[in-house]
N, C-alpha and C positions, 0 to 999 in steps of 0.2 A: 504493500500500500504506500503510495507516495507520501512523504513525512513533510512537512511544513519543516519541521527541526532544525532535518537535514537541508532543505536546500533553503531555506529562508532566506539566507545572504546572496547567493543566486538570483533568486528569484526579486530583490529587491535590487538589483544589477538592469534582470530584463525590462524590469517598471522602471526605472529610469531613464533608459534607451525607446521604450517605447511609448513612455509619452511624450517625447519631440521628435519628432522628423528629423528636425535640424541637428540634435544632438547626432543621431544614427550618421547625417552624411558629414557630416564635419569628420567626427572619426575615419569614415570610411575614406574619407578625401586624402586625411591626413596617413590613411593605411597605407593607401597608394604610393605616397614621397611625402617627403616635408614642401611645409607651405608656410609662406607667412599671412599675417591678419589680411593684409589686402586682400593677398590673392584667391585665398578662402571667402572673402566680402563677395568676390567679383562672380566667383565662381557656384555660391550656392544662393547670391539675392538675400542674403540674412543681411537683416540690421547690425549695424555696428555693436548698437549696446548689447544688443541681445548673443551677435559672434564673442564679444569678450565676456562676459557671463559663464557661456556654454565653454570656453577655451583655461577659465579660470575654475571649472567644476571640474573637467578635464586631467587639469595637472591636479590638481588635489587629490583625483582617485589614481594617481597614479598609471592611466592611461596614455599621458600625454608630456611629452618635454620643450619645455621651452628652451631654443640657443639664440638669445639676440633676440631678433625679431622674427625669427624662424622657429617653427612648432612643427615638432617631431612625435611620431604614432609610439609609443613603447613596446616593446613585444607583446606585452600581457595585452594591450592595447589595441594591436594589430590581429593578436588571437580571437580577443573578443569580438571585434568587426566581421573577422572570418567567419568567424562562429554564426553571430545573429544571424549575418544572410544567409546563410546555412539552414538556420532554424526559419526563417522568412519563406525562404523558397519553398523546405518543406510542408508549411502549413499552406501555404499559395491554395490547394484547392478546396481547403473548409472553406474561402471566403466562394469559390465559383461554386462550389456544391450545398453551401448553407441551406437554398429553395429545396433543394431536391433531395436531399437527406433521407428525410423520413420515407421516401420509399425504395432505398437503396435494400434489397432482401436479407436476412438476417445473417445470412452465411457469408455475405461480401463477395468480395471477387479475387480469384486468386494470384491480385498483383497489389505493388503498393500503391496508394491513391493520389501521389504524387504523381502517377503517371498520367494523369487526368486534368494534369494545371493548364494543360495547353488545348483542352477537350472544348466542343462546341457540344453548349446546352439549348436546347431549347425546349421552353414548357407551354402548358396549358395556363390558358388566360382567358377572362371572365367572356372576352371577344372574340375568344379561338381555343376554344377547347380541343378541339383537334390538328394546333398546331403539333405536338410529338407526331403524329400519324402522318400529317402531311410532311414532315421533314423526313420521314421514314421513307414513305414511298418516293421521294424526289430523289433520295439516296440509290432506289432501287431501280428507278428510270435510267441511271447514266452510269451505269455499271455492265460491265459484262461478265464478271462474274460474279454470281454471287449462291451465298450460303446463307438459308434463313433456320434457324430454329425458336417455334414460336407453339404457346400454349393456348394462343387464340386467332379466333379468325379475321382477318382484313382483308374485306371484297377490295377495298381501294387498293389495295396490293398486287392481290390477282390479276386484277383489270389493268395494274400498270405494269405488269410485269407479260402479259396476252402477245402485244404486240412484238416486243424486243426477243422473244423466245420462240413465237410462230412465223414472224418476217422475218426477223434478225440474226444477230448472232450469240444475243446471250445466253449464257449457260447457269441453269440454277438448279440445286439441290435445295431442298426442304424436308425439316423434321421436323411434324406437329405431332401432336398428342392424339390416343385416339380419339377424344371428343370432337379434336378439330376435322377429323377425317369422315365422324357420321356427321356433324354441320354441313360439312363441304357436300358429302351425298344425299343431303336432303333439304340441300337445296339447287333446285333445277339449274337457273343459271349458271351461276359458279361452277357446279357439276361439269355442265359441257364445257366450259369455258378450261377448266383442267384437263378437261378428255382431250380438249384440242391443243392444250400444251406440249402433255403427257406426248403424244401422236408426234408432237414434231419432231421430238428426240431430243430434244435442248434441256430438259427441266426432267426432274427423277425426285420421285416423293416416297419419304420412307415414316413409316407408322412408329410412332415414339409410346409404346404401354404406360412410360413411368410418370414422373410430374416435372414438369420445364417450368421452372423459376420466374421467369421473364421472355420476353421476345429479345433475342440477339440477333442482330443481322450485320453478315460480312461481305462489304460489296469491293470489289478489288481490292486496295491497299486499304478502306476504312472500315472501323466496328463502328455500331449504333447499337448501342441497349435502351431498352426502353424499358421505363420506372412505372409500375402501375401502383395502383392500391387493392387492395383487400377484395376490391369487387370487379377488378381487371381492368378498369377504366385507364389510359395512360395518361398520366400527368407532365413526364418530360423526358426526352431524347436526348442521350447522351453519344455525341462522335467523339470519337478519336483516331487517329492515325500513329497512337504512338507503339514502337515495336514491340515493346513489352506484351501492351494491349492487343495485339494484333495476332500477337501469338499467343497469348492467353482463349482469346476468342478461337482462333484455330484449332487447336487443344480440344476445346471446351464443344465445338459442333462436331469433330470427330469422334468426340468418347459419347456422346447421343446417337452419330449415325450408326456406330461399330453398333450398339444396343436395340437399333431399330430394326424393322423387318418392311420391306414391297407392300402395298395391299395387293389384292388378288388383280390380275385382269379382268375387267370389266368394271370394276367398281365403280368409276363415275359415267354420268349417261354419256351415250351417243348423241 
């Protein structure tokens, strides 16, 4: 259990870097090379009184050295500067993921979440509740490959993936759930609309028995997970392109397909 005790002096280090900006880049400036007041003045837009304040809290903590008119990072100084952006960077995607948290599924994903600071979110909003669905399918239009594993059904999907798979040249595998497989069969449209997929030889559907988490979709080089809630409805689209992610995802729709099985020939209408 983390101890206040223990890191107390720590932690009142990171509270006083983090609440000024100015303090954080002064340091880091000064992490870089020495500098004097000018050119720190000129360089980060701080006020005078406020730069010699921050420069005079500085040498006190033994951070920082004064020679002349020139102020110098101390080791311990230059550590700490390392350090924080360190710890910055790593928190980077609490601040992109805050909205979407709460429906991220309880087992997580099996990369670190840092790999997500560079991720395009997109949610549901009071205007566009099906903004995740529609960033999903625009995802799946301008792909040529792609790999979906999904535990529900989107006609919008189907319908955008018709053309690129019966004209075209895309190529897609799909692993839904059974539920999604007697949806699909019982409903006419759609039915045919897969028969004539299926038919063209582009697209290959495999029956998933067990329970799929969320909708993951891999369309060339990007993953999109999509965050629902309790009652499937999706609230935000998660892309990324980072390689981690991308092979996490790849991983993750192959250890579903190995477990899946064909449905029968014939199963969707003619």
């Amino acid at each position: 259990m983390f101890s206040l005790d223990r890191y107390g002096s720590a932690l009142a280090d990171v509270d006083y870097l983090t609440r000024s900006p100015n303090r954080v880049r002064v340091l880091s400036g000064l992490s870089e090379s020495p500098r004097e007041r000018r050119e720190l003045a000129e360089e980060t837009g701080i006020t005078r009184p406020t730069l010699s304040r921050i420069l005079d809290e500085l040498v006190e903590r033994g951070w920082v050295t004064r020679d002349g008119r020139t102020y110098h990072a101390t080791a311990l100084g230059r550590f700490l500067a390392s350090e924080f952006e360190a710890f910055v960077e790593r928190v980077r995607p609490v601040a992109l993921l805050d909205d979407v948290a709460r429906w991220f599924p309880r087992e997580g994903f099996e990369f670190e979440l840092d790999r997500l600071a560079t991720a395009e979110v997109v949610t549901a909003t009071p205007t566009n509740a099906v903004a995740p669905t529609t960033h999903a399918v625009r995802e799946l239009r301008q792909a040529t490959e792609v790999t979906v594993v999904s535990p529900a059904v989107l006609p919008s999907a189907i319908e955008a993936c018709r053309d690129p798979t019966v004209d075209g040249d895309q190529h897609i595998v799909a692993i839904v759930t059974a539920a999604v497989v007697d949806a699909l069969r019982a409903d006419a449209a759609l039915s045919a609309t897969l028969h004539e997929m299926l038919t063209a030889g582009r697209t290959e559907l495999f029956r998933y028995d067990g329970t799929v988490p969320y909708p993951l979709l891999v369309t060339d080089d990007r993953v999109t997970i999509i965050l629902s809630d309790d009652e499937g409805a999706p609230h935000a689209a998660v892309t990324s392109e980072d390689d981690a992610v991308r092979s996490w995802a790849r991983t993750t729709a192959e250890a579903f397909r190995t477990e899946a099985t064909r449905p029968p020939p014939g199963t969707f209408a003619v």
